[in-house]
C-alpha positions as CSV (number, residue, x, y, z in Angstrom):
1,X,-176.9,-64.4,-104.9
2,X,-176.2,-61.1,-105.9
3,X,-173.2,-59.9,-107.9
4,X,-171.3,-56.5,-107.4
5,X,-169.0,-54.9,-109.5
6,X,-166.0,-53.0,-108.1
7,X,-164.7,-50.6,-110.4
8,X,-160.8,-50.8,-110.8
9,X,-157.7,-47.5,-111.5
10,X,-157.2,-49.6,-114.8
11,X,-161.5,-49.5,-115.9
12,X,-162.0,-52.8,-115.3
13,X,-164.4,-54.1,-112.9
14,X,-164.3,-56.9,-110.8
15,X,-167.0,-59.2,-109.7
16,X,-167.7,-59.4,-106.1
17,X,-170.2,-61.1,-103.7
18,X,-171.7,-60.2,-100.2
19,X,-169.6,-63.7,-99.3
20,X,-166.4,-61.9,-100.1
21,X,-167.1,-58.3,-97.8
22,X,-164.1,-56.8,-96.4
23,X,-161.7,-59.2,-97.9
24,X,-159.5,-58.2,-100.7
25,X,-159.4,-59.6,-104.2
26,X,-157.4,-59.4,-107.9
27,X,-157.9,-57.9,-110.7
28,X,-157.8,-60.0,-113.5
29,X,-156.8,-57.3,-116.3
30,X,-153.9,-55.3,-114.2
31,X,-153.0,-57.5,-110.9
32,X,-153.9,-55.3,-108.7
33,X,-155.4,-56.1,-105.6
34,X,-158.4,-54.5,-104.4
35,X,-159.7,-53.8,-101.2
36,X,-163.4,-55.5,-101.0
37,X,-166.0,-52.9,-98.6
38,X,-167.7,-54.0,-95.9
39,X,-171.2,-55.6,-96.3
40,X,-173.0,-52.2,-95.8
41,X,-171.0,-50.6,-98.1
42,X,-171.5,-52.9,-101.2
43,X,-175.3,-51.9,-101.7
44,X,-173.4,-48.2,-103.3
45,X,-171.5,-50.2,-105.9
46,X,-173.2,-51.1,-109.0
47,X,-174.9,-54.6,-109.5
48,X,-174.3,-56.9,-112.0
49,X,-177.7,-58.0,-114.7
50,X,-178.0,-61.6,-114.1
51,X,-179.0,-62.9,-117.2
52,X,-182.2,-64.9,-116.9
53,X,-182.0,-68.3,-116.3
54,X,-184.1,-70.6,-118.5
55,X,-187.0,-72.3,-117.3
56,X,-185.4,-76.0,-118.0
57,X,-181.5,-76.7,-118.7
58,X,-181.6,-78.6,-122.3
59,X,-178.9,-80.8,-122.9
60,X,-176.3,-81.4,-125.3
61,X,-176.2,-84.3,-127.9
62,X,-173.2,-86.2,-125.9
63,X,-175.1,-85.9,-122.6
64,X,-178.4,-87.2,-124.0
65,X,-176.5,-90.2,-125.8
66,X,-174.5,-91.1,-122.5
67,X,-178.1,-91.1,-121.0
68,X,-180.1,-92.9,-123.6
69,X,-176.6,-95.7,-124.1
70,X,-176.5,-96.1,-120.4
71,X,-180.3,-96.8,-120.3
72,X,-180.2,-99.2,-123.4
73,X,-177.8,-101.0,-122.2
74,X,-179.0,-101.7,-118.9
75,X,-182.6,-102.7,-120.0
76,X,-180.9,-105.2,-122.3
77,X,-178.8,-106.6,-119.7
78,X,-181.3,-107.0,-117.3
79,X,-183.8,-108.6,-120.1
80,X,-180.9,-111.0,-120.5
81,X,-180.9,-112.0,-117.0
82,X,-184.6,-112.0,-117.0
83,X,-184.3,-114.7,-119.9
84,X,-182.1,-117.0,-117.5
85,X,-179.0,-119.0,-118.5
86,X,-179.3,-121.3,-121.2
87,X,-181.4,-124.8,-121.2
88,X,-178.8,-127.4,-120.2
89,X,-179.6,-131.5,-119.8
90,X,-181.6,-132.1,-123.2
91,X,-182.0,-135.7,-122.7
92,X,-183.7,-136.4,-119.9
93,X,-184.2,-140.0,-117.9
94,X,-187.6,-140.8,-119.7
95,X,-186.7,-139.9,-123.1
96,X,-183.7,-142.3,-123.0
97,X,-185.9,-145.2,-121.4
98,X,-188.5,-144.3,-124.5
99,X,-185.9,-144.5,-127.0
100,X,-184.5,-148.0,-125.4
101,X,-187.8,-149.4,-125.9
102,X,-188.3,-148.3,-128.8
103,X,-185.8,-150.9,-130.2
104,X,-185.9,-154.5,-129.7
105,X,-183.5,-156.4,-126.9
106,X,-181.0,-157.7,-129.4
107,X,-179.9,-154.1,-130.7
108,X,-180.4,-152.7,-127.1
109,X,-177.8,-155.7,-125.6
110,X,-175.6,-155.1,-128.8
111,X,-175.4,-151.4,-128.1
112,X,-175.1,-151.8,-124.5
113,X,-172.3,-153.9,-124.8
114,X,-170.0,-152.3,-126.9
115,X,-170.6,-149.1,-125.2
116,X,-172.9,-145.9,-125.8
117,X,-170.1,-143.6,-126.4
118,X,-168.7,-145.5,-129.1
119,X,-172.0,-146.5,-131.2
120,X,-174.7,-144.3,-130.2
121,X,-178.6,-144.8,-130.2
122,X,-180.3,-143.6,-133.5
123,X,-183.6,-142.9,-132.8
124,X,-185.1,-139.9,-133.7
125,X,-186.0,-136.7,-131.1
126,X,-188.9,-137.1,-129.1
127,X,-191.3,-134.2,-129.6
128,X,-190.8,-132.7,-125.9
129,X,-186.9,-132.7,-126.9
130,X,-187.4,-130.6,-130.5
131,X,-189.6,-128.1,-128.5
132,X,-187.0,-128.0,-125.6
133,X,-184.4,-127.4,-128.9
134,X,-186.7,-124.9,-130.7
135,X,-186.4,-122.9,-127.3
136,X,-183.0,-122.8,-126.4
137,X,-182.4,-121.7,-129.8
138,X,-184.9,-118.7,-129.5
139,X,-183.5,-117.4,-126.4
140,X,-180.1,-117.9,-127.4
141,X,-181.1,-115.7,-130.8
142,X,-182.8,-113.1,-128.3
143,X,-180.2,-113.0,-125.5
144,X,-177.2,-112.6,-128.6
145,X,-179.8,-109.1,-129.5
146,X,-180.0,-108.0,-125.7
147,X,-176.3,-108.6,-125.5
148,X,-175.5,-106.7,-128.8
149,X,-178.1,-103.6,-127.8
150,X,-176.2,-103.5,-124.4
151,X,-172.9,-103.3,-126.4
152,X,-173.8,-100.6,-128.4
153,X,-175.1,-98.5,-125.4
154,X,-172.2,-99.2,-123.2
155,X,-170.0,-98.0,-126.6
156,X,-172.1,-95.2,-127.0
157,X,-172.3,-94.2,-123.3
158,X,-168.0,-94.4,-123.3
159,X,-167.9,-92.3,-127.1
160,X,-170.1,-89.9,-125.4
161,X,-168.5,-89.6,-122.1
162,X,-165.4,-89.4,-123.6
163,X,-166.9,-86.8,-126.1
164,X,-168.3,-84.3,-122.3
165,X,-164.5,-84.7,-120.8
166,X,-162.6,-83.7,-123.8
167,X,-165.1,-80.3,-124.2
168,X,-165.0,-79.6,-120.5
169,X,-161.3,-79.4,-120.7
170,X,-160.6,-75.7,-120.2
171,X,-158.4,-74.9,-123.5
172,X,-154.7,-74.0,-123.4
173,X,-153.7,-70.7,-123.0
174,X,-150.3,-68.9,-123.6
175,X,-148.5,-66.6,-120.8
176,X,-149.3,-63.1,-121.6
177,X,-146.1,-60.8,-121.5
178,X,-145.6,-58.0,-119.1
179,X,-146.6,-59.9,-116.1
């Protein structure tokens, strides 16, 4: 859109658009109010350079860390999830009935009677029950990472954020005297 400048009595000018034609506007350096012209007069005032625009808007350090923290962290919560809940039920119906067997009827009766959750079967792990043990451990170690990388991009993403909103706040300003 293009920018016209209305000269003011005190030499300022004021920046004016074909959107604001026949209305009336301030000037910022005296007060004064200034009658806009009409959109077929505004082609005689004096146009404002528009400075060039760059070909791609590059971004500031805070907004590319609130990106990257926000994108880190998701990917690692969603590898989480992708990893599923952790293994429950490590015994299962057969490896119990192997381990019964495994002993002879007097120690089975004997344990049996004065109660599992008292004595206990000693037997050592089947091999299906130290892979199922080797596993759970590895996607507990991996799923403690993802949560750790999401953690640091969610801190990372509110350090940043937090960073943009403190610099876009406009800075205070005091009253100028004579007004």
């Amino acid at each position: 859109m293009t920018t016209y400048l209305l000269p003011c009595a005190c030499s300022a000018e004021v920046a004016v658009t074909a959107g604001q034609a026949g209305g009336r506007v301030e000037c910022r350096q005296c007060g004064r109010e200034l009658a806009v012209p009409k959109l077929g007069d505004l082609s005689r005032l004096r146009r404002q350079d528009a400075a060039p625009r760059p070909h791609g808007v590059a971004w500031r350090p805070a907004q590319a860390v609130v990106f990257l923290g926000a994108i880190a962290s998701a990917a690692a919560l969603l590898a989480s999830l992708w990893i599923g809940p952790r293994a429950t039920g490590v015994l299962d119906e057969r490896s119990l009935r192997t381990a019964v067997r495994a002993v002879d009827d007097l120690t089975a009766y004997r344990v049996w009677s004065e109660g599992l959750s008292r004595v206990g079967v000693r037997r050592p792990p089947a091999d299906e029950e130290l892979a199922l043990l080797r596993q759970t451990r590895f996607a507990d170690g991996i799923r403690g990472g993802l949560h750790l990388v999401a953690a640091c991009g969610a801190l990372a993403v509110v350090a940043a954020g937090l960073r943009l909103a403190l610099a876009a706040k406009p800075p205070r300003t005091s009253a100028t005297p004579g007004r």
